[in-house]
N, C-alpha and C positions, 0 to 999 in steps of 0.2 A: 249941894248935891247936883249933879249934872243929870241929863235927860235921861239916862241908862240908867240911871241909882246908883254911881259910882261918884267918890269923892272931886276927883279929877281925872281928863282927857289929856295928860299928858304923853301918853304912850299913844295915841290916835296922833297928836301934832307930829311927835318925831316921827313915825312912821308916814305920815305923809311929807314928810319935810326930805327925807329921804329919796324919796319916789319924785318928787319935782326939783330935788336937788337933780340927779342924775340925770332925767330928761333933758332937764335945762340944762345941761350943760352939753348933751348930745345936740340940741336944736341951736346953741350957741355955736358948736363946734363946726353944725353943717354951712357956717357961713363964714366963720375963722379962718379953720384947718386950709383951704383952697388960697388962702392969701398968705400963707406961711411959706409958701410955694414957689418956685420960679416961674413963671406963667408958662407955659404950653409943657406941665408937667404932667400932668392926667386930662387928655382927653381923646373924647370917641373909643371908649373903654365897653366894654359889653364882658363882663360873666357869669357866675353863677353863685345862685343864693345857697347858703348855707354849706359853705365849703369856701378853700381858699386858694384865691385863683393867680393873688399879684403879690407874693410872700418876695419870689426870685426871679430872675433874668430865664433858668433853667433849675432842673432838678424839681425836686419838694414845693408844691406849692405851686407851678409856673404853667398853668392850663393857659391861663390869660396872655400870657405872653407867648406861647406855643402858636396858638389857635390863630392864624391870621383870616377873617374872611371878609367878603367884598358886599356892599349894599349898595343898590340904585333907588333914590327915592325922587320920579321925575327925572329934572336935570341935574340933580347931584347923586354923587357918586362917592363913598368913600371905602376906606381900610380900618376895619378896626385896629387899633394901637394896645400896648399894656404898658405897663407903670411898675415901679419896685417903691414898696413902702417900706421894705427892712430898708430901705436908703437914704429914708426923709426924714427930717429933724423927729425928735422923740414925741411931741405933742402931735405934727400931722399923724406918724406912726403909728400911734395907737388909734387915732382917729378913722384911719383909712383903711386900718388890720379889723376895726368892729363892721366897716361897711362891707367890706371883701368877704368876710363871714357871712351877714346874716342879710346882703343883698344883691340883686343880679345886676346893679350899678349899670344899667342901659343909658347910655348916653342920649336917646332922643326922648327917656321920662327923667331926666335929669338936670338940674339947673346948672349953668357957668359962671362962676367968681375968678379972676383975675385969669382968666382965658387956661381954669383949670375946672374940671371938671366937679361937683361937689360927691361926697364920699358916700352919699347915699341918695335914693332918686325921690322925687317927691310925694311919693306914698307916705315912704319912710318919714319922711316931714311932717305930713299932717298928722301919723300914729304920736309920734314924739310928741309933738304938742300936744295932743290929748292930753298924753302921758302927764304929763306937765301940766296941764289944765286940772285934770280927773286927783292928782296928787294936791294940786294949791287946794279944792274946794274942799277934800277932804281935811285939810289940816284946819278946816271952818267950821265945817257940818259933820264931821265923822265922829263916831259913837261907837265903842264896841257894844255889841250886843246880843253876847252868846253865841250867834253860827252866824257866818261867811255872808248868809243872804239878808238876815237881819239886820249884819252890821252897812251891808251894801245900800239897804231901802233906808237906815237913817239918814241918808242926803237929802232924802225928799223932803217934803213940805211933811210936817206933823198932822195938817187938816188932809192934806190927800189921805195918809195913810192910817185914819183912825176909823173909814168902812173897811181899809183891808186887811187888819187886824180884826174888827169886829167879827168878819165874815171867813178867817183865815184862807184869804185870799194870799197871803204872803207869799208861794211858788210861783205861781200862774203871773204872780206881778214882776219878780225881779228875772223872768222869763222875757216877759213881753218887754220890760225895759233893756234889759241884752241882744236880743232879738232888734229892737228898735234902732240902738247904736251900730249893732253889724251891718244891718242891709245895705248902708248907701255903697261903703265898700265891696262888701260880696256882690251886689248888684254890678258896680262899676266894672269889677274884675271880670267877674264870670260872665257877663256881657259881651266884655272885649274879647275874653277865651272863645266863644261859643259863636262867635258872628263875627263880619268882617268892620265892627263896629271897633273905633280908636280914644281912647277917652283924651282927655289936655290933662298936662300938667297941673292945675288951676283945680280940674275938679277930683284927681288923686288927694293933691290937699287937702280939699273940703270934707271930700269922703275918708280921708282918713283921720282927719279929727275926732269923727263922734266914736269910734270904732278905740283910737287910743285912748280917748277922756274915759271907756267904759273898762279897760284894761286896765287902766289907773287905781281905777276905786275897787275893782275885784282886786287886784295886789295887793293894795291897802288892807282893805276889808280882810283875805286873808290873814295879813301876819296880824291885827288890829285884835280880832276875835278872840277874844280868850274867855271861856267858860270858867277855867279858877280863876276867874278873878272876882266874882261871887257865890256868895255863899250857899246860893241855889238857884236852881230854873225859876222860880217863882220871887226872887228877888230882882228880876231884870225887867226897870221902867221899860214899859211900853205906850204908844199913842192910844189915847181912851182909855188910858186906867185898864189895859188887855194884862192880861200874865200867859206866861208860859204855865202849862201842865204838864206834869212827865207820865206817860201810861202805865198803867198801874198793872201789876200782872194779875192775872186771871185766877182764879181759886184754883184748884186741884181737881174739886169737884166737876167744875165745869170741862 
């Protein structure tokens, strides 16, 4: 019997085997897809997140290529440029069709492989690995168990979490530890937003690790949780010998 009181954690492996398949292959891709390329295919690229900017030359899709503007930074000087990824081999294409969507591909928070730009900037990187990280340690330590936050807090150590269980400390903790994962990023970010403060490539990374590794294990933990899969609230192992109660409705009288 496993730590939950379930037979087997088989449905926790695949589900996270899923989740750090995909990542991984997105954090493989952001170093690939650039060398699949002719070299000075995609660079000094600047558009916009969650929309798509380098589909076409013109028409549908072609903001990024439309938009020419100018930047002085010191004694350089340049033109932003665009790119057509309906025009690259099928592997960059799909690569460079998920960056286009869901990033603003700034070329000066972006890294260069084979004197091409990479398809997503290095936020995106450090999220991704999380991703990839928060998905491998679940396919180690994850347990369903009943709801989203319980299945979230089985990562922890069993001795941490058998005063927050005793004390149904359980909200207030998988709070504090989401809370914990977000700030370096939201800090980084809104930082940068709000002052004329510039973060490095370096600590986008850093800071988006703990932020994807937390992304990770909520994904997981969502699709992971499943309530039929015992036979009731009071048959789900918990640390300290805890159980679940379900509230009992109130007389009529009352």
């Amino acid at each position: 019997m496993e730590r939950n009181g379930l037979n087997d954690r088989r449905r926790e492996v695949k589900i996270g085997k899923w989740v750090l398949g995909i990542s991984g292959f997105l954090v493989l891709s952001f170093f690939l897809a650039p060398l699949t390329l002719e070299p000075g295919t995609v660079q000094n690229v600047e558009g916009r997140a969650n929309v798509i900017d380098f589909y076409s030359k013109d028409g549908a899709g072609s903001y990024g290529n439309l938009v020419k503007s100018n930047h002085s930074h010191g004694n350089d000087s340049h033109g932003h440029q665009g790119y057509v990824w309906s025009e690259m081999n099928p592997y960059a294409a799909v690569v460079y069709a998920f960056g286009d969507l869901n990033c603003h591909q700034k070329h000066e928070r972006s890294l260069e492989f084979n004197e091409n730009q990479t398809p997503f900037c290095t936020r995106d990187l450090g999220i991704f690995f999380g991703l990839f990280m928060g998905g491998l340690l679940f396919t180690q330590r994850g347990w369903n168990r009943w709801t989203v936050k319980d299945t979230c807090l089985s990562l922890l150590p069993s001795s941490w979490l058998i005063p927050v269980y005793a004390n149904n400390r359980r909200l207030i903790t998988w709070l504090g530890v989401g809370i914990v994962l977000c700030s370096p990023m939201l800090f980084d970010g809104f930082y940068q937003l709000l002052t004329g403060y510039e973060s490095t490539n370096f600590k986008r990374v850093i800071t988006g690790i703990p932020f994807g590794f937390g992304l990770g294990v909520l994904m997981c933990s969502m699709f992971a949780s499943r309530a039929d899969a015992f036979s009731g609230a009071g048959a789900v192992l918990l640390p300290g010998n805890s159980r679940f109660t379900l509230a009992s409705t109130q007389d009529e009288s009352e």
